[in-house]
N, C-alpha and C positions, 0 to 999 in steps of 0.2 A: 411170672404168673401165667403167662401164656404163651409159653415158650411153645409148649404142645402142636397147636399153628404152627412153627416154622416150615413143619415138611407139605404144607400146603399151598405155599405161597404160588408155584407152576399153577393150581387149582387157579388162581385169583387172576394171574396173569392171562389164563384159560379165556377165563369169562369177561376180562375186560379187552382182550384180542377181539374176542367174538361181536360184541355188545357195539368198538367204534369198527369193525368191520362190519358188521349191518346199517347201523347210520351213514359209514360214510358209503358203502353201497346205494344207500335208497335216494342220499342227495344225487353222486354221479348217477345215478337213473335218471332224475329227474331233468338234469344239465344236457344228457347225450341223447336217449332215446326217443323224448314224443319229438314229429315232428315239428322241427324251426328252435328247437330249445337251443343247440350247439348254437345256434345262428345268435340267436337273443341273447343268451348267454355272453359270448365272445363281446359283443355289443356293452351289454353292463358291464363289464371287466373295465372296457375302452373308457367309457361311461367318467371310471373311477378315478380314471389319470393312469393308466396300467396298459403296457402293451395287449392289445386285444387278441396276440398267438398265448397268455399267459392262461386266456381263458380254456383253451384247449388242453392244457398241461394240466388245469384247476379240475375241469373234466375229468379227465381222463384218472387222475391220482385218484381220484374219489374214487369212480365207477372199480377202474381194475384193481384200486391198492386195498379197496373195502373186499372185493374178490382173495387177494392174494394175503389178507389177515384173516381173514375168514378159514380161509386153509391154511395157515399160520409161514408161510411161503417169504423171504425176504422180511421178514416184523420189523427187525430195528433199522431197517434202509427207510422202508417203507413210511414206518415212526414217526423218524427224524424228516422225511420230506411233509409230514401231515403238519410236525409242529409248526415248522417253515410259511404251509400256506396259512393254519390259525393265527398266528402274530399277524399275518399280513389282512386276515379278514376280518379278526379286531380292531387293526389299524385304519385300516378303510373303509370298510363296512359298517364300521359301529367307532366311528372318532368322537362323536361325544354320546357316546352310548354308557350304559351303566347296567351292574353285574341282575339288577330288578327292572322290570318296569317294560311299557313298547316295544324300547329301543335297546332291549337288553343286550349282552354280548354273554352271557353267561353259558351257553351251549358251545361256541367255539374255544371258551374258556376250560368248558370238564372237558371236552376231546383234546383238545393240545396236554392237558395236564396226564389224560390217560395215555397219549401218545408219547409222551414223552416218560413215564413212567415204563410204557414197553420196549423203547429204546436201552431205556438202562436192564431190564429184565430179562427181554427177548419174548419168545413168543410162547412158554410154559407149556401145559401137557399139551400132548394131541395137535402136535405144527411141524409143518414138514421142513422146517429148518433144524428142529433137531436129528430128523430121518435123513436129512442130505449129511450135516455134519459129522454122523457117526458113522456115514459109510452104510446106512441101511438095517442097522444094528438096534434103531428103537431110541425113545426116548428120554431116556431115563439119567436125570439129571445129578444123580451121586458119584462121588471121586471113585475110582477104582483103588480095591483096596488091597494094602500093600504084602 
């Protein structure tokens, strides 16, 4: 019935490449750039029971991997290390948290699920993983035909 959509799916992946490369941009702003934040930051990581260099990697994936899905650059590396630190910020950040309410965990819960949705998809129109992979030749994701 709605077969019609299929050729839009890159469209979807588009906008949800976009959508957790601006959230996770705006969190790693938050962690690296006012100062003393790096500092604090690394500190609550410690905090957690977590090597306190893991807060700099936490940092750092956000700020530049929110950058580098934004321009669709590395998707499904980048992805797969987001879903990585979500389990890990569900886990410890929100251990007896629940998907409503204060203590919710529901926000690292839709970004790991969109991440890991781009892992398997990659990074759809307008990402320059498809402009490295084809050798500069464009985006365009149908079979060459025989």
């Amino acid at each position: 019935m709605f077969s019609w959509l299929d050729h839009l799916q890159p469209l979807g992946a588009l906008v949800l490449r976009l959508v957790l490369g601006a959230i996770m941009l705006g969190y790693g702003y938050q962690k690296l750039i006012p100062h003393g934040a790096l500092y604090n930051f690394t500190h609550l990581v410690a905090h957690l029971g977590l090597p306190a260099g893991l807060g700099y990697v936490v940092a750092f994936l956000e700020f530049f991997g929110g950058i580098l899905l934004i321009v669709g650059l590395f998707t499904r590396v980048v992805c797969l290390l987001m879903v990585v630190e979500m389990a890990v910020a569900i886990n410890k950040v929100f251990p007896h948290g629940s998907l409503v309410g204060g203590n919710s965990f529901d926000l690292p819960l839709a970004c790991a699920a969109i991440a890991l949705m781009l892992v398997f998809t990659g990074s759809g129109w307008i990402g320059l993983d498809a402009v490295l992979m084809r050798g500069g030749r464009g985006a365009s994701r149908r079979p060459a035909s025989r």
